[in-house]
C-alpha positions as CSV (number, residue, x, y, z in Angstrom):
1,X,47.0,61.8,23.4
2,X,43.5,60.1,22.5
3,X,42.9,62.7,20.0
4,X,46.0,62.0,18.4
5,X,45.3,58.4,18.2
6,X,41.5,58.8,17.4
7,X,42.5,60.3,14.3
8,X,44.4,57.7,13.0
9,X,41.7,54.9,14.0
10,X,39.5,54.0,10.6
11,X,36.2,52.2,10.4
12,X,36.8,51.6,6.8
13,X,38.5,48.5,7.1
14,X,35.7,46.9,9.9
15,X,33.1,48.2,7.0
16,X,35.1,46.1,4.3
17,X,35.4,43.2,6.7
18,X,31.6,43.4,7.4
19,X,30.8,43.8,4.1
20,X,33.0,40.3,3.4
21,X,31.4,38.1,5.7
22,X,27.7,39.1,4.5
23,X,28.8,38.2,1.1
24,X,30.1,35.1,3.0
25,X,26.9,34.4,4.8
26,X,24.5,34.8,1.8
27,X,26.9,32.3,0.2
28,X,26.5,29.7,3.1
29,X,22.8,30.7,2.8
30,X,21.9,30.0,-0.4
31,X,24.3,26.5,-0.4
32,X,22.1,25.3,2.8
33,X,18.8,26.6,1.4
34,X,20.2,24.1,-1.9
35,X,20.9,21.1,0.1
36,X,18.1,21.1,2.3
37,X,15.6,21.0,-0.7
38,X,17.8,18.8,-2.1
39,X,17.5,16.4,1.2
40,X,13.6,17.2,0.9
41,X,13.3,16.0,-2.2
42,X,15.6,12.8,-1.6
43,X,13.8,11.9,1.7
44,X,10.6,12.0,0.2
45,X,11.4,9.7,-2.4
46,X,12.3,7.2,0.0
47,X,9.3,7.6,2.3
48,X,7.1,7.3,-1.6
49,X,8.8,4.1,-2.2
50,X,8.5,3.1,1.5
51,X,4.7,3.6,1.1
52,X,4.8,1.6,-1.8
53,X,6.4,-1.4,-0.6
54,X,4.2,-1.5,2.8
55,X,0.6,-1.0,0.7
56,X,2.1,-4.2,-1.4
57,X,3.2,-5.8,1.4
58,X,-0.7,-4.8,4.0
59,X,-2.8,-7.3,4.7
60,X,-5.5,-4.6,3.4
61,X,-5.1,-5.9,-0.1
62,X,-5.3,-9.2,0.2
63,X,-8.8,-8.4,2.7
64,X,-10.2,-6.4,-0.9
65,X,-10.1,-9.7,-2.9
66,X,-12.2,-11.3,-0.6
67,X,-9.9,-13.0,1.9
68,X,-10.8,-12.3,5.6
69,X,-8.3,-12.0,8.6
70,X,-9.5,-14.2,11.4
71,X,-8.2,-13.1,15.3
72,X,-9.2,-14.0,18.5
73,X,-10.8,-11.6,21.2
74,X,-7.4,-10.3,22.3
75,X,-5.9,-10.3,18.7
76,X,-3.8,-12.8,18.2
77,X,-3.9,-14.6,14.6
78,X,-6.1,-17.6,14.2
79,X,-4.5,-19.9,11.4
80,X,-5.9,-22.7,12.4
81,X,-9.6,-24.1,12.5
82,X,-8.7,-25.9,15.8
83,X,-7.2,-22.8,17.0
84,X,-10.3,-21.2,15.8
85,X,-12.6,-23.9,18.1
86,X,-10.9,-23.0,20.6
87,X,-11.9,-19.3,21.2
88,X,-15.0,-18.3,22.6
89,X,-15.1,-15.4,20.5
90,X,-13.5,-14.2,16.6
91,X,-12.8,-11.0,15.2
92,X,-13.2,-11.4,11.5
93,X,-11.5,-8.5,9.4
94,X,-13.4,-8.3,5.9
95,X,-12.6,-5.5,3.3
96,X,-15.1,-3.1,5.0
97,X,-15.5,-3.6,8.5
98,X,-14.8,-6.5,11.4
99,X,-17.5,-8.5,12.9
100,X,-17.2,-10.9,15.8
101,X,-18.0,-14.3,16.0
102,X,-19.1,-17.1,17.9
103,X,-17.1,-20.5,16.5
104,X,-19.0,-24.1,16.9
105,X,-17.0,-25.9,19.6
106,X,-17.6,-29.5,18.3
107,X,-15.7,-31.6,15.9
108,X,-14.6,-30.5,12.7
109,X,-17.7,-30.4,10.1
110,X,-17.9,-31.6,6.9
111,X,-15.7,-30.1,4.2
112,X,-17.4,-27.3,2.0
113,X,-18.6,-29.1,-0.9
114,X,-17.5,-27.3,-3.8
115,X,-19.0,-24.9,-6.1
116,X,-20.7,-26.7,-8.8
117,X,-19.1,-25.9,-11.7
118,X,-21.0,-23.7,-14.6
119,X,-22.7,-25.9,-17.1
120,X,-21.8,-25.4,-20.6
121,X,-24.5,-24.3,-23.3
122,X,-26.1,-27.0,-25.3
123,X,-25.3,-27.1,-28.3
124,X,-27.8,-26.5,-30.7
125,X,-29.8,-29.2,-32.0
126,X,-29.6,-30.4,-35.8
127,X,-33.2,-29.3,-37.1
128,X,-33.0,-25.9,-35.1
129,X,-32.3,-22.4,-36.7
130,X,-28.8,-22.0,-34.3
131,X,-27.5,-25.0,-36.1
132,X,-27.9,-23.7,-39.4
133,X,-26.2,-20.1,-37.9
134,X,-23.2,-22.1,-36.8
135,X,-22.6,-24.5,-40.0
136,X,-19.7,-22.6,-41.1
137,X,-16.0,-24.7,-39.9
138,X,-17.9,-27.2,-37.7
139,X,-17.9,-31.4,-38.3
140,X,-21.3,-30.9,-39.9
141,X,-23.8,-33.7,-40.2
142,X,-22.7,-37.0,-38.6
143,X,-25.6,-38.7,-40.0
């Protein structure tokens, strides 16, 4: 009886079916291998402009045009110069490197005078050879 029945059973149709869902998974293959470069691509936009926004955003920059970040010994911001007298110690952040500081405890010093502001050039005087050179749209002789 088994040989009867062993005859009639085909593999063909499991080789078709087999055959089907390869084609099926190389589909599904090639659609994920799409969408996750597609989500590579996509995510590393975002972390780009993410990058962007927090080097705009650092502290860094604003410590490259000269500013300094001022911190006290356990590093919490110093915004304040009474704040800053009184710590017993400062970590100043400069462009390059920190370096830690000793404030003066006493009373608040005089202001920083300011810089003295660049003195024009003197114009040239009437008998020299500049005034001569620069004749040419001026007032000319007052006298």
């Amino acid at each position: 009886r088994l040989e009867t029945l062993g005859g009639r059973v085909s593999l063909i149709p499991l080789h078709r079916g087999q055959a089907a869902a390869r084609a099926g998974l190389t589909t599904l293959e090639e659609r994920l291998l799409r969408a996750g470069a597609g989500r590579l691509e996509m995510e590393t936009a975002r972390l780009s402009a993410q990058t962007r926004v927090l080097e705009t955003l650092s502290h860094k920059r604003t410590l490259a045009r000269g500013f300094a970040l001022v911190r006290s010994e356990d590093g919490q911001l110093i915004a304040t110069a009474a704040d800053a007298r009184a710590q017993t110690r400062l970590r100043v952040t400069f462009r390059d490197d920190d370096v830690v500081l000793a404030p003066d405890p006493g009373p608040a010093s005089t202001p920083v005078s300011k810089r003295p502001r660049a003195q024009k050039p003197a114009a040239p005087l009437a008998d020299s050879p500049d005034a001569s050179q620069n004749s040419g749209g001026g007032q000319g002789e007052l006298f």
